[in-house]
Backbone bond lengths (Angstrom), bond angles and torsions (degrees), N, CA, C in turn:
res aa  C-N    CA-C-N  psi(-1)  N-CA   C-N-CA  omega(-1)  CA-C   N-CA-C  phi
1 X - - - 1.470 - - 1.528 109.62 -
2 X 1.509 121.73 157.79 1.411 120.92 -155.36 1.318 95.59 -101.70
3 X 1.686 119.22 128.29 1.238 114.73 174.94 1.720 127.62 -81.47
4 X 1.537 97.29 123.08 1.892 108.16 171.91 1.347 109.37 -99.61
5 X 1.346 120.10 126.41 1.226 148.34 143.59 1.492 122.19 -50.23
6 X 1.496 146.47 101.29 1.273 136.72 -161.61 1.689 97.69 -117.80
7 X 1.042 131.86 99.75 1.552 112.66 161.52 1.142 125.57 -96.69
8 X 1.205 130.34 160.93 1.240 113.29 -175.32 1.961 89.64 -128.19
9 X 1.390 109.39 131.75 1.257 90.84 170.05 2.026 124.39 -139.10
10 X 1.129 123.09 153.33 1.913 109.75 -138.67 1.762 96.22 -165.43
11 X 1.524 106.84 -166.20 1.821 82.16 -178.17 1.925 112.51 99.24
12 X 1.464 85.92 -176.65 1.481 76.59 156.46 1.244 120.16 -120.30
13 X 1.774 119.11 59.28 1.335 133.36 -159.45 1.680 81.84 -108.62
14 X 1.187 116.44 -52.30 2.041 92.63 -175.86 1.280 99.15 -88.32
15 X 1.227 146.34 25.76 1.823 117.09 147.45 1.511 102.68 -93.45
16 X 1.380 126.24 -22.00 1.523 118.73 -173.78 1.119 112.40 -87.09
17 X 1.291 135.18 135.92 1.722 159.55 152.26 0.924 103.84 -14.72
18 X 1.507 115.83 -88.82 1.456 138.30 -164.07 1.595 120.16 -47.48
19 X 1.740 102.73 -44.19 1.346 108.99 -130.02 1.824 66.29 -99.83
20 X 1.254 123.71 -64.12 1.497 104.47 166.71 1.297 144.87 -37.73
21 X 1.025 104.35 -59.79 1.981 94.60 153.36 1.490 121.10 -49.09
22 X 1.168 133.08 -41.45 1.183 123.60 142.31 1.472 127.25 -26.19
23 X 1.087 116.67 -67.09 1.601 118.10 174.76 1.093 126.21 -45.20
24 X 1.796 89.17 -54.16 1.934 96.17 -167.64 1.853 104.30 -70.20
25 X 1.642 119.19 -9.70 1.601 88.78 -157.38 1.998 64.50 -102.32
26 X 1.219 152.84 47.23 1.666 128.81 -178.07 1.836 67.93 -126.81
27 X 1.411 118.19 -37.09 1.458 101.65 -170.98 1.824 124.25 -95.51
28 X 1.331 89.01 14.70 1.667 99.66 174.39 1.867 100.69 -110.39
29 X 1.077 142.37 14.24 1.498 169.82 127.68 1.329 116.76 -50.35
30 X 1.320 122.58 -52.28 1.432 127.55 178.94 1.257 114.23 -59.03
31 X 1.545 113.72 106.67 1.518 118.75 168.68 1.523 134.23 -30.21
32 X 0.705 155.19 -155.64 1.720 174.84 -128.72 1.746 96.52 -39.49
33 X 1.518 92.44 -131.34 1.934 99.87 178.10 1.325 112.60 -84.54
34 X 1.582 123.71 156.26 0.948 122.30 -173.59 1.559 122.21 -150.18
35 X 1.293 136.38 132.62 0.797 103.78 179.25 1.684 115.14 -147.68
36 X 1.624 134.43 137.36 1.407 135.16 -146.95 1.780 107.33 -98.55
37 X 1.176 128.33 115.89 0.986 126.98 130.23 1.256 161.44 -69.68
38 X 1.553 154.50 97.85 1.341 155.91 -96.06 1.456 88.64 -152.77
39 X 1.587 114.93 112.09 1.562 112.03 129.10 2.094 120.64 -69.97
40 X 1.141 98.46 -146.91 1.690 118.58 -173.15 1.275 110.29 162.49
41 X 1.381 126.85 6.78 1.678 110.66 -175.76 1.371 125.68 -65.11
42 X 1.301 113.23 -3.46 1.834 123.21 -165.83 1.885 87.08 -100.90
43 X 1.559 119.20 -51.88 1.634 99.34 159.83 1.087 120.57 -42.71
44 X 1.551 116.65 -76.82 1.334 126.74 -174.36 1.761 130.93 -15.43
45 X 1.478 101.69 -40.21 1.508 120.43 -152.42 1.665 73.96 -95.47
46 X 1.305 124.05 -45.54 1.296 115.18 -172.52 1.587 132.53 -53.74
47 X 1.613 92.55 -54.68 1.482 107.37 177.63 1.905 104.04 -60.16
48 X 1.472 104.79 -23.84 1.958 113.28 178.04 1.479 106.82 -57.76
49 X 1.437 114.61 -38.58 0.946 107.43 -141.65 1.424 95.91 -106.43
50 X 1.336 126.20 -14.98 1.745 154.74 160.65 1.842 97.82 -38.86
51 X 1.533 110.35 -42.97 1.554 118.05 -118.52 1.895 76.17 -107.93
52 X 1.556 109.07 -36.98 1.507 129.19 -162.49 1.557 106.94 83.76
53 X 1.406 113.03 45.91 1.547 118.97 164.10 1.760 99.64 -108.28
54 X 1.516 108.11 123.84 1.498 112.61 167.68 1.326 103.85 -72.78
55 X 1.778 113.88 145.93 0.975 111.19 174.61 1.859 102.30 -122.13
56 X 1.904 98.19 141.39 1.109 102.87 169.54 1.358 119.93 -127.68
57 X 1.793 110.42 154.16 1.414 126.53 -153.28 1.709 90.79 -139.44
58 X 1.488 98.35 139.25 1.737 109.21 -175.79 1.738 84.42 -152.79
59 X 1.576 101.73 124.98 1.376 120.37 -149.86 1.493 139.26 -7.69
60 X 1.411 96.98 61.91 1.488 114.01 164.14 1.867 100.59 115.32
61 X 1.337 98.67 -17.24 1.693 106.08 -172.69 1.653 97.15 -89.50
62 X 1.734 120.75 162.64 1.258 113.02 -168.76 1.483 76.84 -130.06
63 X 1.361 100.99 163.06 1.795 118.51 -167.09 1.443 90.56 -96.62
64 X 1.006 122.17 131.13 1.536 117.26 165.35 1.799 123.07 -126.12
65 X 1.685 97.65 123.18 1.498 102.56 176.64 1.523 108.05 -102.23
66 X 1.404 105.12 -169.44 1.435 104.35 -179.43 1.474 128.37 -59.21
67 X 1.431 119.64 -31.40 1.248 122.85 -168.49 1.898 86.83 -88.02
68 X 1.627 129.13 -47.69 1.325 96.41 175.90 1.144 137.81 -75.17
69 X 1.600 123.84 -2.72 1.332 120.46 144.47 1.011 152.87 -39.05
70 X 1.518 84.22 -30.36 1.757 99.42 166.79 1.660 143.26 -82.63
71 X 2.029 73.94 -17.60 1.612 101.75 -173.49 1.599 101.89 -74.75
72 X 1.560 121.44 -60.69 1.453 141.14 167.69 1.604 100.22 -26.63
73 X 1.186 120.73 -87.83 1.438 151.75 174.21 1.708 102.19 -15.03
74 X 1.601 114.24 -39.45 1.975 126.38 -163.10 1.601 75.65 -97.01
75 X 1.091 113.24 -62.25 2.177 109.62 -165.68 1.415 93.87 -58.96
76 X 1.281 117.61 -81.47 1.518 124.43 -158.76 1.603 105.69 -16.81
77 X 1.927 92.50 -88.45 1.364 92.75 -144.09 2.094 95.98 -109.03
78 X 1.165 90.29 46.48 1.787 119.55 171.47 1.433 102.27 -117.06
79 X 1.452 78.95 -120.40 2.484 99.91 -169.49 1.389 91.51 -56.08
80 X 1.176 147.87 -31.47 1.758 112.39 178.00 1.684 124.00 -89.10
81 X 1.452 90.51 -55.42 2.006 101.22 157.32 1.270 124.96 -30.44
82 X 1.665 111.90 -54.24 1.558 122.41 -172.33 1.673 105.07 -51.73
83 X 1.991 80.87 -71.43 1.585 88.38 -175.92 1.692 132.22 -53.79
84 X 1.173 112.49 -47.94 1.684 110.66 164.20 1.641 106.43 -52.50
85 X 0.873 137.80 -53.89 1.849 132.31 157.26 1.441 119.70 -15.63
86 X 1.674 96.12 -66.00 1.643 104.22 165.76 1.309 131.72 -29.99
87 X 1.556 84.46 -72.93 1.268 109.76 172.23 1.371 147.94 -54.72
88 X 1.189 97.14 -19.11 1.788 128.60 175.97 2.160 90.16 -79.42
89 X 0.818 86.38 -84.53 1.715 107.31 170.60 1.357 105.76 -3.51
90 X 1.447 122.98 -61.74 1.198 137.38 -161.04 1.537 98.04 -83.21
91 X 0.924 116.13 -43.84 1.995 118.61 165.50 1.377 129.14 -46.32
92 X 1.833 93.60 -24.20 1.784 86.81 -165.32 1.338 110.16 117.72
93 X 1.439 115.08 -13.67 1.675 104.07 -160.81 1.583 84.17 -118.09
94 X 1.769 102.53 137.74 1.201 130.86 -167.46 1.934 102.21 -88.62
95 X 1.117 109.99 73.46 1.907 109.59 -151.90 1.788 80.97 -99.63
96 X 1.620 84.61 161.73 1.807 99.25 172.15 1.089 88.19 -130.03
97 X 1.418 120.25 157.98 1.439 137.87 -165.58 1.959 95.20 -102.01
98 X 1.276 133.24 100.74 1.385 113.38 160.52 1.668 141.04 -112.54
99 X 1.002 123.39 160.08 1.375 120.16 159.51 1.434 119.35 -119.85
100 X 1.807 120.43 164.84 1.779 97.62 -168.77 1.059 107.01 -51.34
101 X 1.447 138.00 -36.53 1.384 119.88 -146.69 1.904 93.33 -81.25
102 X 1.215 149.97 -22.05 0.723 142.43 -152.50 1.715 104.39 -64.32
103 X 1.202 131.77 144.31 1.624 121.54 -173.71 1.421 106.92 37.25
104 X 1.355 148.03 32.52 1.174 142.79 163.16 1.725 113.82 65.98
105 X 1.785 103.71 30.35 1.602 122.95 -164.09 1.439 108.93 -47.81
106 X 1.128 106.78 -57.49 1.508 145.23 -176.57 1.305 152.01 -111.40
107 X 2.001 132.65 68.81 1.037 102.77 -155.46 1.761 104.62 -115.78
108 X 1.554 126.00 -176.09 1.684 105.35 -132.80 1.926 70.04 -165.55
109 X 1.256 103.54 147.41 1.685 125.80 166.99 1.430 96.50 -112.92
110 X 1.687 99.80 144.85 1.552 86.18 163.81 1.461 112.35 -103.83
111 X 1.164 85.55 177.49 2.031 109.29 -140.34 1.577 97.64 -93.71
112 X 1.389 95.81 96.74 1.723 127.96 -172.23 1.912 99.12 -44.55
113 X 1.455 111.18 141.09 1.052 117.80 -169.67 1.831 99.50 -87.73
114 X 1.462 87.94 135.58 1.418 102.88 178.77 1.611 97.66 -143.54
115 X 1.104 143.33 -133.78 1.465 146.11 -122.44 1.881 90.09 -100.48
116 X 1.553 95.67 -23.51 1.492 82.08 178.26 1.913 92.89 -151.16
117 X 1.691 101.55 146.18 1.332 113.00 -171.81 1.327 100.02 -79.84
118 X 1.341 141.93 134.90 1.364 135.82 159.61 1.142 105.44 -91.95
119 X 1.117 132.00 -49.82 1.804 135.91 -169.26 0.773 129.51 104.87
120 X 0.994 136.54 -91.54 1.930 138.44 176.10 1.612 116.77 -109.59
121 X 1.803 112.51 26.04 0.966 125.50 161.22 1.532 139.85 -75.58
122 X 1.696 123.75 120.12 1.492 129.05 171.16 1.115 127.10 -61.23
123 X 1.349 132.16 136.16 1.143 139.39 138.66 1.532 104.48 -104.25
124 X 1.591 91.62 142.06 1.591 105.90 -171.29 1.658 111.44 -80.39
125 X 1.639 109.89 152.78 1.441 99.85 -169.57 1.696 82.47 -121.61
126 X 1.399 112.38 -62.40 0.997 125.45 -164.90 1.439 131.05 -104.15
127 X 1.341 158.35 123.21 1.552 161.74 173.92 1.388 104.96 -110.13
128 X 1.905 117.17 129.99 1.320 133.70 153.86 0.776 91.44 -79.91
129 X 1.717 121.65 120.99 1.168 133.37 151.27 1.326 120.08 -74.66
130 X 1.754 95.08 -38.95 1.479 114.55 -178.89 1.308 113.62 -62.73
131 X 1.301 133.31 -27.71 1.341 138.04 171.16 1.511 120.14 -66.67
132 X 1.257 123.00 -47.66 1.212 140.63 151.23 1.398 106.80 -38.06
133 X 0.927 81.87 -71.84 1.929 83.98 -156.18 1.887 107.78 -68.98
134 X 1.480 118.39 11.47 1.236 128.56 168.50 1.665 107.83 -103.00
135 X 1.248 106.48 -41.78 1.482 103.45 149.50 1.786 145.25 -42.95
136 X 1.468 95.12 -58.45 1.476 116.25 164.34 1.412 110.91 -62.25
137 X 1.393 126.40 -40.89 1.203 118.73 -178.50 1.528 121.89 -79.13
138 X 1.377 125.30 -3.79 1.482 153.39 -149.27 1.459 97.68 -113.75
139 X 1.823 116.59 -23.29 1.237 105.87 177.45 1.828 113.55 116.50
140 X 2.064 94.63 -34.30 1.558 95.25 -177.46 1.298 107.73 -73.05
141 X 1.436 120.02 174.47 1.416 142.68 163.83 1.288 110.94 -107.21
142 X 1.413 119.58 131.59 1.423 112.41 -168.83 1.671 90.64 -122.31
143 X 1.892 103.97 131.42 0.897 102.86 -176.33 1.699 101.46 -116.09
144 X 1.555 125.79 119.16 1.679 107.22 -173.86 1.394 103.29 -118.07
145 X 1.419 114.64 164.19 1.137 131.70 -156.06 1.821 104.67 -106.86
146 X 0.993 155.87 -173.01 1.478 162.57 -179.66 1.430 90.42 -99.64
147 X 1.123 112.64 65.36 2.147 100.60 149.20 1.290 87.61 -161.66
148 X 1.524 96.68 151.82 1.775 110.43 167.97 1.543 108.13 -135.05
149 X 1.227 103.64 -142.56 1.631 94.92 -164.35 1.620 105.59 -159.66
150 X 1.147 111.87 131.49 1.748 111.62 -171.93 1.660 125.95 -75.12
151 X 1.765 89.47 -12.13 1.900 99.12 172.45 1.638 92.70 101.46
152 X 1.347 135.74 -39.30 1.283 123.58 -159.77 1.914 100.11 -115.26
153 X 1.872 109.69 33.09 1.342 104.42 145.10 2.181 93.01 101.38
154 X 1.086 102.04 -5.30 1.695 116.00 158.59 1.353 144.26 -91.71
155 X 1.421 129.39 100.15 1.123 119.13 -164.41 1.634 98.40 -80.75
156 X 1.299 119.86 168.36 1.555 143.45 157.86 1.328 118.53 -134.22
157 X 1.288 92.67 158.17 1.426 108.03 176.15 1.300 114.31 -99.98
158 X 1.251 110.80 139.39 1.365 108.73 -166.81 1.913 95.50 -159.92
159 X 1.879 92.63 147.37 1.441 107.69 -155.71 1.464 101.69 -76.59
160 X 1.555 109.18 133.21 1.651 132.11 170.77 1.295 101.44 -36.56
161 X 1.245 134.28 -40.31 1.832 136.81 -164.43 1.537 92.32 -81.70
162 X 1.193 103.16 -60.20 1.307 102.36 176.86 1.460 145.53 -30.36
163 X 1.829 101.55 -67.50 1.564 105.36 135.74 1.366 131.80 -28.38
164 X 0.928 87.76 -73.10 1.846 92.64 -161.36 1.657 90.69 -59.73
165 X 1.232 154.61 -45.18 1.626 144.69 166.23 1.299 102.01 -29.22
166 X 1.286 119.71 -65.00 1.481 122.52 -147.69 1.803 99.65 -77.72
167 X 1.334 108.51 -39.34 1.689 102.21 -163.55 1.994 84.57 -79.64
168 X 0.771 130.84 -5.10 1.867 136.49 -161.96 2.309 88.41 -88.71
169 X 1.749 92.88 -51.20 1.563 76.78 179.22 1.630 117.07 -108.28
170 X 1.472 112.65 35.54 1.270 111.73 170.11 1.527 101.75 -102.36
171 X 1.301 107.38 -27.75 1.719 118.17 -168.16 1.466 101.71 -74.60
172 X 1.792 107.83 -33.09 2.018 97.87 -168.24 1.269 115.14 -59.04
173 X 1.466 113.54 -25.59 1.370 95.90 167.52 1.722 133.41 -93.48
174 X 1.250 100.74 36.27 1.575 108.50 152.84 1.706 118.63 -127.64
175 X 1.534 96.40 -48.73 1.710 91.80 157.74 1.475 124.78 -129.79
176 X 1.422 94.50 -162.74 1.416 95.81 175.91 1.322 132.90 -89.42
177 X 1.093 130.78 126.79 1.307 121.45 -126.86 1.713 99.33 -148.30
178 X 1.613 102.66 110.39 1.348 139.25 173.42 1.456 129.83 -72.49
179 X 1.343 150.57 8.30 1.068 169.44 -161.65 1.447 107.91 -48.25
180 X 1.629 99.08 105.96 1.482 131.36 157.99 0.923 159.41 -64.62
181 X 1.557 140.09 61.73 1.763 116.97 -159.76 1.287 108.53 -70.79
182 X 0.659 150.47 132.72 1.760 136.99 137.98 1.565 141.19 -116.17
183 X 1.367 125.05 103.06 1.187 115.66 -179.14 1.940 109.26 -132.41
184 X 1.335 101.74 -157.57 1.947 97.77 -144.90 1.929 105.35 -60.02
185 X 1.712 119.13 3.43 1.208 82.48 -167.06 1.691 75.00 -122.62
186 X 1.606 101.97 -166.55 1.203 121.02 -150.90 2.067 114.21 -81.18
187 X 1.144 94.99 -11.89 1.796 119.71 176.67 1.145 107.68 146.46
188 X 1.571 107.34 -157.41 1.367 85.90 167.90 1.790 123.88 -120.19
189 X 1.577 90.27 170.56 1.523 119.48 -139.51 1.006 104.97 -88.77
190 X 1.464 132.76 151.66 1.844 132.15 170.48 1.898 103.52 -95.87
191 X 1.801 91.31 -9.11 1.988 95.65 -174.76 1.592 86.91 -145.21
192 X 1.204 121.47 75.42 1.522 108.14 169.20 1.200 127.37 -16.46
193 X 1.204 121.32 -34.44 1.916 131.25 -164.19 1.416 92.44 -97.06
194 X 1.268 148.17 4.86 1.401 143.69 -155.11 2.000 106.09 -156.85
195 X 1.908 91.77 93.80 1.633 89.87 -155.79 1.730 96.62 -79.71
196 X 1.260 126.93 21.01 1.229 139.02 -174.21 1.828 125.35 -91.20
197 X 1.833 78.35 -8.63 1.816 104.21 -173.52 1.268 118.55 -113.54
198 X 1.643 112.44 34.37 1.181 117.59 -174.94 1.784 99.08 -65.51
199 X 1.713 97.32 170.05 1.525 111.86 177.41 1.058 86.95 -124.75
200 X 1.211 134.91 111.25 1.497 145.86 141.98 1.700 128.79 -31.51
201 X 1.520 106.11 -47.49 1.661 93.23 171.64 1.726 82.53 -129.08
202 X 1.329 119.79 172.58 1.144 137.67 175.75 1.819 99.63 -142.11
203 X 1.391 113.76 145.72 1.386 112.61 153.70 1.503 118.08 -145.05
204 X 1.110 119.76 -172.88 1.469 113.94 -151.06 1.770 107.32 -74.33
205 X 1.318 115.99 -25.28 1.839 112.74 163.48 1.479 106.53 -93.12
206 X 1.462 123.38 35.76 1.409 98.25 149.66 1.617 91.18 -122.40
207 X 0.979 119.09 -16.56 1.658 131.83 -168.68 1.806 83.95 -56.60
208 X 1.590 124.99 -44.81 1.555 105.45 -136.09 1.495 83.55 -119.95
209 X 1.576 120.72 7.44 1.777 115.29 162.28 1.710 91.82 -85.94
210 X 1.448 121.99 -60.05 1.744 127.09 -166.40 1.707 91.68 -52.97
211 X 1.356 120.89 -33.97 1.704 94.71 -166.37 1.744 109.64 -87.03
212 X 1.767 107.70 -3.91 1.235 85.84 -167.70 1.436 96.39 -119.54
213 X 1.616 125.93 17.66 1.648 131.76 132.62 1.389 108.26 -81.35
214 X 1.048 135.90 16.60 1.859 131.02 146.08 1.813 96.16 83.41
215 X 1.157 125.59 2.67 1.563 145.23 -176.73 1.527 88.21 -77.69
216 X 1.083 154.91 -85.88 1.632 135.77 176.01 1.667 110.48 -90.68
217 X 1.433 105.96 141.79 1.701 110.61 -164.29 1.599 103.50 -167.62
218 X 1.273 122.31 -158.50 1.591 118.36 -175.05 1.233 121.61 27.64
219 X 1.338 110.09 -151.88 2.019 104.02 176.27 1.630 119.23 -46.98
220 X 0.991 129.99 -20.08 1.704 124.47 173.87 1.709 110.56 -68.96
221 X 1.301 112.62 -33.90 1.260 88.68 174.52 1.637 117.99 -64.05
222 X 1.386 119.41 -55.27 1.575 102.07 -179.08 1.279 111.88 -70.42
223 X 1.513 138.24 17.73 1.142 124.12 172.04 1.906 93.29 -100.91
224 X 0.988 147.42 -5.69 1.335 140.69 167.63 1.056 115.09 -94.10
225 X 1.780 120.87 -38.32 1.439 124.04 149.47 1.283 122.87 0.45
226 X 1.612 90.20 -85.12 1.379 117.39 177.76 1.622 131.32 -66.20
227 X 1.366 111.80 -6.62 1.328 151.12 178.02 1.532 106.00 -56.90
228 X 1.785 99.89 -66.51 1.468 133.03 -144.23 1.613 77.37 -100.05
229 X 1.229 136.11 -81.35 1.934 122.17 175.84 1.216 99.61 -28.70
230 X 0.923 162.29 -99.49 1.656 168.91 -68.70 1.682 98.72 -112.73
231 X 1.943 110.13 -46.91 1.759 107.28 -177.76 1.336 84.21 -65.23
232 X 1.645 148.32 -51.19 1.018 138.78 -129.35 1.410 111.43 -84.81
233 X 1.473 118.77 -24.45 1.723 117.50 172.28 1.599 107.09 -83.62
234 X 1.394 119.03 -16.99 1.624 99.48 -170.11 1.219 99.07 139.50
235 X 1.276 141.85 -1.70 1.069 124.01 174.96 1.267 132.44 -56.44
236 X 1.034 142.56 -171.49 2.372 123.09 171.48 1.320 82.27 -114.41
237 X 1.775 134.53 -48.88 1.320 89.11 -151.17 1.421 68.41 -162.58
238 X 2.131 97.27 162.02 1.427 104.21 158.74 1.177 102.33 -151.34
239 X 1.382 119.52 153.70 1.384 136.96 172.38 1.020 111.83 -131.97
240 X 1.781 108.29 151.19 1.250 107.65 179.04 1.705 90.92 -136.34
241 X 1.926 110.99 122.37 1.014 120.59 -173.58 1.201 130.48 -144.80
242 X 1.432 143.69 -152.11 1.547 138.52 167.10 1.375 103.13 -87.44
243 X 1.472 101.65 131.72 1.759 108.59 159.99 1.271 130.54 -31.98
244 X 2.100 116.82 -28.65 1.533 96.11 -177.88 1.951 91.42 -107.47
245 X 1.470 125.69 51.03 1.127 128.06 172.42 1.538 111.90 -125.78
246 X 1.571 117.24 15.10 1.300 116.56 -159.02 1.770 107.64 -63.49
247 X 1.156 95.68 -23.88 1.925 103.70 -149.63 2.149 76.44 -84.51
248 X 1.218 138.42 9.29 0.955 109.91 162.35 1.930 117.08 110.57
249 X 1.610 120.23 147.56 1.676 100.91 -167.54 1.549 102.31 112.39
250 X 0.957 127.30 -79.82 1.372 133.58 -178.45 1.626 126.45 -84.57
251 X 1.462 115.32 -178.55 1.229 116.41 171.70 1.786 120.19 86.01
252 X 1.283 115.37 -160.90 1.403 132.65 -162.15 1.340 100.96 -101.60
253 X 1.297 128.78 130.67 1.473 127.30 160.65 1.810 123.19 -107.06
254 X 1.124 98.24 129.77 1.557 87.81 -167.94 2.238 100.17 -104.00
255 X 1.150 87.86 124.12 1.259 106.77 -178.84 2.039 114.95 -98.64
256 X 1.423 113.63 171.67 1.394 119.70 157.65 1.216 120.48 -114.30
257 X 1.432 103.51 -4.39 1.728 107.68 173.57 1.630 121.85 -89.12
């Protein structure tokens, strides 16, 4: 089976210069198919807060109303999409810029109100794999952004970890399939502030002792979430690590044992 590479990458790895160009030329290197995932929430909250829209976040997920839909929607799959596009471009790598709705990639319900309203937030129902994987096989790199689309003419927002989980176990069953987090610190941490405290493997009973001593919390939980779904459809492997560790060696291993 043909090996895919999935990274997903978020943080404050796309507002920085350096640390992104870094990425994009360690991830225009990676052999076979490939394909990029993009947060923006550290823009996002910015341009919110530019605009005088508060922005709110309930564990690692951001609530989204109409006016921040719009905000997500201009960062997302605009100033961050474009530019990593560019930028890919200039490397050599033949990338398409996407969002779900793009080829019908991705489509997403929104996420029925229960204990807390999110708003104009996706949960994913559906993944073209076949679309993808006519892409990947065509040579492009598909790079997508955090929004999808409900089918009846609505985009949502929907979480970067998230994505990249779901397109990670729609793809295992065509290839082999490598699935990456990576953002600025080293995996994850037993002292966030202390990149010296990495945990090397994690599995699903230490995941739910560390989350309920408050030791992993905010965006890491749905990025292990999605971690622990992702071994469970077929994936080979996932890590969650530093941006200049993508090509592999370092970082967090997420296990079922």
């Amino acid at each position: 089976m043909e090996k895919l590479t999935l990274i997903k990458v978020g943080g404050k790895i796309v507002e920085d210069e350096n640390t992104l160009n870094v990425l994009l030329t360690d991830f225009s290197t990676i052999e076979g198919a490939k394909i990029l995932v993009h947060g923006g929430g550290r823009l996002a909250t910015k341009m919110a807060e530019q605009l005088g829209i508060e922005s709110r976040m309930v564990e690692g997920r951001r609530v989204t109303d109409e006016e921040t839909l719009r905000i997500v929607t201009m960062v997302y799959a605009g100033l961050v999409n474009k530019n990593v596009v560019a930028r890919l471009q200039a490397l050599g790598i033949n990338s398409i810029g996407l969002t779900g709705a793009d080829m019908n990639v991705m489509r997403s319900e929104k996420r029925p109100v229960n204990d807390i309203d999110y708003g104009f937030v996706g949960d994913v129902k559906e993944v073209n794999a076949e679309a993808l994987s006519m892409l990947l096989r065509n040579g492009f790199v598909p790079v997508l952004s955090p929004l999808t689309h409900d089918k009846k003419g609505r985009l949502l927002n929907t979480n970067a970890d998230t994505i990249a989980g779901e397109i990670a176990k729609a793809l295992a069953k065509l290839f082999d399939v490598t699935l990456v987090f990576c953002f600025e610190k080293s995996g994850v941490l037993l002292d966030e502030n202390d990149d010296n405290s990495l945990i090397p493997r994690i599995n699903r009973k230490m995941f739910g002792k560390y989350k309920r001593e408050g030791i992993i919390r905010g965006g890491m939980i749905p990025k292990l979430e999605n971690s622990f779904q992702a071994i469970d459809a077929g994936v080979k492997q996932v890590v969650i690590t530093s941006a200049s560790e993508i090509n592999g060696g370092k970082g967090t291993i997420i296990s079922n044992g």
